[in-house]
Z-matrix of the N, CA and C atoms (Angstrom, degrees):
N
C 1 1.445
C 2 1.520 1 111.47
N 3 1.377 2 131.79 1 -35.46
C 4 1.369 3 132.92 2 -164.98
C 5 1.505 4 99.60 3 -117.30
N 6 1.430 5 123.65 4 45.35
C 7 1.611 6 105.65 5 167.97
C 8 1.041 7 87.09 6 -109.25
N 9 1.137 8 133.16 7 -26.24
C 10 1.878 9 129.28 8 -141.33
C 11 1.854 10 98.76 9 -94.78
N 12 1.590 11 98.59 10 -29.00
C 13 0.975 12 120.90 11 177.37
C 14 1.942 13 135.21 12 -83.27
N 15 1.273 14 81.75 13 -20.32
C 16 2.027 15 112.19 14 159.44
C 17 1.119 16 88.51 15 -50.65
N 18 1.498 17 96.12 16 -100.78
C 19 1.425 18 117.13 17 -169.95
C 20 1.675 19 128.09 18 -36.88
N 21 1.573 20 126.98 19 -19.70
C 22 1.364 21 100.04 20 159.04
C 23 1.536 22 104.81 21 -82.40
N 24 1.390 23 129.03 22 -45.54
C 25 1.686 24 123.07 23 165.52
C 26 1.756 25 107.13 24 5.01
N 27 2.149 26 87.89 25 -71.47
C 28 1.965 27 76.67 26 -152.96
C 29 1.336 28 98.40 27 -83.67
N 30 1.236 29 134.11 28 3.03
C 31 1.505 30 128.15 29 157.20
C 32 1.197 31 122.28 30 -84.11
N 33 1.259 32 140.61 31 -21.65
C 34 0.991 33 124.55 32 162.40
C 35 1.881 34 109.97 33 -83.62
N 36 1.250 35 120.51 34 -23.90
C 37 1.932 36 114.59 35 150.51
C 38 1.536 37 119.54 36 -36.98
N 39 1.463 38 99.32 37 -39.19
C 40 1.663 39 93.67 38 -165.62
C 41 1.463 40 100.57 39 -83.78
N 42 1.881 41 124.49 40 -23.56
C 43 1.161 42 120.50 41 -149.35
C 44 2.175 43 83.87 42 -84.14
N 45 1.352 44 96.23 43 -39.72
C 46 1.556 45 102.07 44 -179.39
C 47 1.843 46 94.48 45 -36.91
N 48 1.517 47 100.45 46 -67.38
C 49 1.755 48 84.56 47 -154.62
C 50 1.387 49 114.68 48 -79.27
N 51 1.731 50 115.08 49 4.09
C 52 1.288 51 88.80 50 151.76
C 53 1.626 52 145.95 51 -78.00
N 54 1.899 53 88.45 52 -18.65
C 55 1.636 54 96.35 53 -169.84
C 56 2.073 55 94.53 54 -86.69
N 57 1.172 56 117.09 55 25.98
C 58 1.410 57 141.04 56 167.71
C 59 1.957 58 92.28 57 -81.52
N 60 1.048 59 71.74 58 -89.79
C 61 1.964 60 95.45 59 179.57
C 62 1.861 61 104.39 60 -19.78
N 63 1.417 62 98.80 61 -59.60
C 64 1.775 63 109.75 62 -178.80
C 65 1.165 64 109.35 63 -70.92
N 66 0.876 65 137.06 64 -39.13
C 67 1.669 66 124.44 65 161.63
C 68 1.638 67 128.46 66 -75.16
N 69 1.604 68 91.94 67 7.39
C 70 1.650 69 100.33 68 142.36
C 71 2.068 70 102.68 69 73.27
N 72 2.029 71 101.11 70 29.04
C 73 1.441 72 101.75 71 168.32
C 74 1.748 73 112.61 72 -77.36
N 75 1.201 74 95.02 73 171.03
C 76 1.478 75 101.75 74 172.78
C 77 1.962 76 112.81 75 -82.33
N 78 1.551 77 107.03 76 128.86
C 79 1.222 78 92.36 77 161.71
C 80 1.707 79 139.55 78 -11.78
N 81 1.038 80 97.01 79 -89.70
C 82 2.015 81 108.40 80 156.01
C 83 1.646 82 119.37 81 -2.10
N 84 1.632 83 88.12 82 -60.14
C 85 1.673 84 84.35 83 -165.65
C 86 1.667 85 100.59 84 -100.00
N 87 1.165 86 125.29 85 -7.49
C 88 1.506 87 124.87 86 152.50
C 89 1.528 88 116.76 87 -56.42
N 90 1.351 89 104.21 88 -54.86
C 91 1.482 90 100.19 89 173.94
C 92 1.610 91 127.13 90 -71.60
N 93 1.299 92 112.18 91 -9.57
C 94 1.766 93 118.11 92 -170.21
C 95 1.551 94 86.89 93 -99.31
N 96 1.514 95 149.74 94 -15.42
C 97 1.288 96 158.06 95 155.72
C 98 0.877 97 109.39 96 -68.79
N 99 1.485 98 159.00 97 -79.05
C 100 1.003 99 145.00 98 161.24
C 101 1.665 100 126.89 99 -33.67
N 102 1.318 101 109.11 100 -45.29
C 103 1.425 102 93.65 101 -172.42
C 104 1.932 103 106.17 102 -80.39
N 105 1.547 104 106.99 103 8.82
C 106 1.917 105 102.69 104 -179.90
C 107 1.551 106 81.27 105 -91.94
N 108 1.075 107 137.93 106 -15.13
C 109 1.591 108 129.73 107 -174.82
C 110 1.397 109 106.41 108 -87.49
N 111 1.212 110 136.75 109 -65.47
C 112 1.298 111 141.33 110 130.61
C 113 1.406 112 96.32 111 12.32
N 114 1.258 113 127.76 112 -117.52
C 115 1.250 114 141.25 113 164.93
C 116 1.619 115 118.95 114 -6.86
N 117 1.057 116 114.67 115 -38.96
C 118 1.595 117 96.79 116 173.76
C 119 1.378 118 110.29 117 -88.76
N 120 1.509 119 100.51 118 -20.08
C 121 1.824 120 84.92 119 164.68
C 122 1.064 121 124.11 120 -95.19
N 123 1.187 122 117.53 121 -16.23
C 124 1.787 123 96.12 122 152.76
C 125 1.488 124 110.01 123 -62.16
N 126 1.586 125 135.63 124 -54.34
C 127 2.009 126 113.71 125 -170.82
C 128 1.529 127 87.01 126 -53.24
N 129 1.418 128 138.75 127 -47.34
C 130 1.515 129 109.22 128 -154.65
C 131 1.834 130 118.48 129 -74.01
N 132 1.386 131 98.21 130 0.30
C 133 1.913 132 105.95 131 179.72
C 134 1.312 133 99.43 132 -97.74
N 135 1.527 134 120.72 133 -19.85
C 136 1.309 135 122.59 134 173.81
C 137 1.475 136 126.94 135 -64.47
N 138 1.511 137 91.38 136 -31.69
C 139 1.606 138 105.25 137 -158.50
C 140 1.898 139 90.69 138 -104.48
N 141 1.120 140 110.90 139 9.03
C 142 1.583 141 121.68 140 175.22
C 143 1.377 142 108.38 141 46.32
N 144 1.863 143 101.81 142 64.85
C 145 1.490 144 108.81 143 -176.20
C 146 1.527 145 107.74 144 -123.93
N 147 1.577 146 118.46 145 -20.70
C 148 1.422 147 136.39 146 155.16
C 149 1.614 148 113.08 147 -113.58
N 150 1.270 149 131.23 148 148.99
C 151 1.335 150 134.89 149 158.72
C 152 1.800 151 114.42 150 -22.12
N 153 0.992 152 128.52 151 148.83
C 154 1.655 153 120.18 152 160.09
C 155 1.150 154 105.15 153 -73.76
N 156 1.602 155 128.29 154 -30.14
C 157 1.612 156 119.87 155 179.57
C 158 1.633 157 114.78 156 -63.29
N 159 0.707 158 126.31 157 -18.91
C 160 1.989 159 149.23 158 152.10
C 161 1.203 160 120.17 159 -37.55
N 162 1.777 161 119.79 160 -69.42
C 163 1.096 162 134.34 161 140.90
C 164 1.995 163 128.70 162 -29.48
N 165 1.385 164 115.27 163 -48.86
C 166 1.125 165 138.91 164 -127.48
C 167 1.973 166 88.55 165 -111.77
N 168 1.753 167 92.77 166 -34.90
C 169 1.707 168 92.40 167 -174.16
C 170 1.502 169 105.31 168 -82.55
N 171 1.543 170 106.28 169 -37.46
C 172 1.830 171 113.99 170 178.10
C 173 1.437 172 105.29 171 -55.10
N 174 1.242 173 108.87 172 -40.37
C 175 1.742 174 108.92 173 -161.38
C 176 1.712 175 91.21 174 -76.06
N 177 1.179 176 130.82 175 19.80
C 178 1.821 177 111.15 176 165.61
C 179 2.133 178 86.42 177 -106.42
N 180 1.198 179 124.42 178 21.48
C 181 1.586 180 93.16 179 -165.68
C 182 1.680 181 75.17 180 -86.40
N 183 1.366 182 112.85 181 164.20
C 184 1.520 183 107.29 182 169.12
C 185 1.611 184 113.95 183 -129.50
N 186 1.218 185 109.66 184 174.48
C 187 1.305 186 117.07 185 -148.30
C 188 1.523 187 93.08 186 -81.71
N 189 2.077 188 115.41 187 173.57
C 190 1.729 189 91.19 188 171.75
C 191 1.504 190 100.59 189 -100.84
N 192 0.889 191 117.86 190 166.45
C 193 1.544 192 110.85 191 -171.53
C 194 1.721 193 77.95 192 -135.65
N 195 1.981 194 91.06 193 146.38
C 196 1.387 195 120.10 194 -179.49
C 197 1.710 196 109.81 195 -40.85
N 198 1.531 197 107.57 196 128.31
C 199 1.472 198 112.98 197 155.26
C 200 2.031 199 104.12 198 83.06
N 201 1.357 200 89.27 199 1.48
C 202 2.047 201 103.91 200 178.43
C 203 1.438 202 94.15 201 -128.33
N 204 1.709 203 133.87 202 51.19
C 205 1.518 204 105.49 203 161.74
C 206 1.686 205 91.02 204 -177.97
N 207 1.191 206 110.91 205 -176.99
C 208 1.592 207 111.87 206 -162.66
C 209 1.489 208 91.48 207 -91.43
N 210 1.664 209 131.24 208 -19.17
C 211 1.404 210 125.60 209 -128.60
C 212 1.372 211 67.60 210 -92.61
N 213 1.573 212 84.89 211 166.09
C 214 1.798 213 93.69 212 170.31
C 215 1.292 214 111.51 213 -129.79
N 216 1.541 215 104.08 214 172.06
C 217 1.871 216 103.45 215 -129.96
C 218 1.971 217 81.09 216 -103.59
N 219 1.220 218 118.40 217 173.71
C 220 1.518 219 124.82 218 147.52
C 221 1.481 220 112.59 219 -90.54
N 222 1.628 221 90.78 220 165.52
C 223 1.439 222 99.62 221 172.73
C 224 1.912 223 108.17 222 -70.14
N 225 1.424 224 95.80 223 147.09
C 226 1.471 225 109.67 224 157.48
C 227 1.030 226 116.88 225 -54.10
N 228 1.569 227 136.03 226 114.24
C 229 1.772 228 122.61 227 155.08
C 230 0.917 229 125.25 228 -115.36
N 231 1.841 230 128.13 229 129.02
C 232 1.045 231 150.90 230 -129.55
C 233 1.397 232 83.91 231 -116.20
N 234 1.855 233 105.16 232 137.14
C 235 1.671 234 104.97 233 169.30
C 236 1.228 235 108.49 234 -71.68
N 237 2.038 236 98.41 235 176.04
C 238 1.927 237 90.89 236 -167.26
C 239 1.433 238 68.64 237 -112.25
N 240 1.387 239 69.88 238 138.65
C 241 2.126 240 97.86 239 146.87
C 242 1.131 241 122.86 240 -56.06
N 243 1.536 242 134.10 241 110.28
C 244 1.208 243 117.75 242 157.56
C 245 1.483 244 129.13 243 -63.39
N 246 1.473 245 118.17 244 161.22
C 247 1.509 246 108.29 245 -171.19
C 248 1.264 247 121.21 246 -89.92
């Protein structure tokens, strides 16, 4: 019953962070969104309320990492020196 059903899960995850991407978020907060989703399915495989394979298939979506993805990144900010 739940393979067929995995698999739209982490496709529809990836389709989530792309229509992330099209509404033009920053990397950062695409990835800190996904991985609290991530995260509740792991407590909910924990709490043996979805399969762990549920958990286990989301946890391959991967994050975008700088200069590998359409999202676009923020600026770096450097702490200030106090004087």
């Amino acid at each position: 019953m739940w393979q067929g059903e995995i698999f739209n899960l982490r496709f529809q995850l990836q389709e989530l962070r792309d229509e992330m991407i099209d509404k033009g978020l920053a990397r950062s907060v695409i990835n800190k969104r996904i991985g609290m989703l991530k995260r509740m399915f792991r407590w909910a495989a924990s709490q043996q309320l979805v399969p762990v394979t549920v958990y286990q298939s989301l946890a391959t979506v991967e994050n975008h990492n700088a200069g590998r993805s359409r999202a676009k990144s923020t600026k770096q900010h450097t702490a200030a020196i106090p004087a």
